[in-house]
Every structure is written in C-alpha cells, then in structure tokens.
C-alpha positions as CSV (number, residue, x, y, z in Angstrom):
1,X,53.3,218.0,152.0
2,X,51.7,220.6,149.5
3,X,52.7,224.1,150.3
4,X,50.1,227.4,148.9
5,X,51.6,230.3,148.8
6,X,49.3,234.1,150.1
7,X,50.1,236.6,148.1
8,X,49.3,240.2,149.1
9,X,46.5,240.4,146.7
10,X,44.7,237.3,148.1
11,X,45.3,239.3,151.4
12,X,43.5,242.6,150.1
13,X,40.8,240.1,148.6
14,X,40.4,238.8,151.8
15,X,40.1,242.2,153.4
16,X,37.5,243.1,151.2
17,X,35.4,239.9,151.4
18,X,35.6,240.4,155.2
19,X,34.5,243.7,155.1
20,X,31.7,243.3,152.7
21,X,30.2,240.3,154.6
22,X,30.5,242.3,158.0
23,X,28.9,245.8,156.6
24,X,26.2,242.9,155.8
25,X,25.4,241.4,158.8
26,X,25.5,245.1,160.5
27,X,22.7,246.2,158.1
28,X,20.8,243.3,158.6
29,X,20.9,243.0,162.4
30,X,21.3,246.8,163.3
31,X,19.9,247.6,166.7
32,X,16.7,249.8,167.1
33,X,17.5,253.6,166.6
34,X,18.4,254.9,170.0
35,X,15.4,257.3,171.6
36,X,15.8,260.3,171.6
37,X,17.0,261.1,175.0
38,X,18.7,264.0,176.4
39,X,21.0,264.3,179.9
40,X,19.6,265.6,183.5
41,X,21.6,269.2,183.1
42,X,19.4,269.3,179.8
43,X,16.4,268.4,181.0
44,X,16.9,270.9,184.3
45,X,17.3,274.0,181.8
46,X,13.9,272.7,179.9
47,X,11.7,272.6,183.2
48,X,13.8,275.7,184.4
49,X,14.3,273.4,187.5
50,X,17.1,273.4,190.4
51,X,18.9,270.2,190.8
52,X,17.1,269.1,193.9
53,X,13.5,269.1,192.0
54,X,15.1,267.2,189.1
55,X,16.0,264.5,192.1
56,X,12.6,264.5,193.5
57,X,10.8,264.3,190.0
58,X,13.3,261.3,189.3
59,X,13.0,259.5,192.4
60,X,9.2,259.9,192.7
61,X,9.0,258.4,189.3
62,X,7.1,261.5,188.1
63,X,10.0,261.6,185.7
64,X,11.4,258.1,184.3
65,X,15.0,257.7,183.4
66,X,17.5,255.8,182.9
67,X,21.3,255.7,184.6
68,X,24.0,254.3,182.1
69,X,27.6,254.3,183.8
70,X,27.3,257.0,186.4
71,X,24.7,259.0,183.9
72,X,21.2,260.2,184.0
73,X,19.6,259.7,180.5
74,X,15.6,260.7,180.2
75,X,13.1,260.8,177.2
76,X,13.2,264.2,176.2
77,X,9.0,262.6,174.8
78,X,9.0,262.4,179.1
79,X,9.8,265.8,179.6
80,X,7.6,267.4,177.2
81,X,4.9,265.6,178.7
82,X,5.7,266.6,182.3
83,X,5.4,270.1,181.0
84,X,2.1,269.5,179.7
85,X,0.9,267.1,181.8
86,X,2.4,268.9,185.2
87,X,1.6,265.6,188.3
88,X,0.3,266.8,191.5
C-alpha cells in the first residue's frame, strides 16, 4: 500500500486553488443586480401617506410589491411613477 503524505503547504495550495476557482464561477454566474427597491415605511414618507393608504395602494395593485419573509419590498421606479402618474 503506497502512503502520500499532505503537508501544510499542499493544504494552503489547495486553499488557494479552491478559492481562485470559486471567486470564478461567482463572476461568471453572478445574479442580476438587485432593483432598486426600498421598504413600505420608506415608501409611506415619499407619498407622505398613512399606513392604511399604503395598504389600499398595495392591495388594489395601484402599487406592486413584493413580500420577502414577513417584508414589504416596492420599486422605488413604482413609486416615483405613482407620484407622477397619480391612478384614479
């Protein structure tokens, strides 16, 4: 039975290998920049808003969004435009 012996320098090669090929594949395959969203309590202080109109403009759809774990997430693109663009 042959026997090969890891020294700690073929462990620190290793390392670096590893981390050279992962920092690779990250760059390569790296997700789409995330939008440029902002939370509700944001968006309320931008449409000077109570938090029952921000429910109404959510749930009407007058004002998409998205809910991530317990969290209200909305284009702050969305906003401006509602501002502009007011629905009736």
């Amino acid at each position: 039975m042959q026997l090969d012996l890891i020294t700690k320098n073929d462990l620190v090669s290793l390392k670096t290998d590893l981390l050279a090929e992962i920092t690779n594949i990250l760059q390569q395959h790296h997700p789409k920049p995330v939008l440029d969203t902002i939370r509700a309590a944001e968006a309320r202080k931008i449409l000077q808003c109570s938090e029952g109109k921000l429910h109404t403009l959510l749930k009407s759809g007058a004002l998409p969004y998205t809910k991530v774990l317990g969290t209200i997430y909305i284009k702050r693109e969305d906003v401006i435009n509602l501002i502009q663009n007011p629905k009736k």
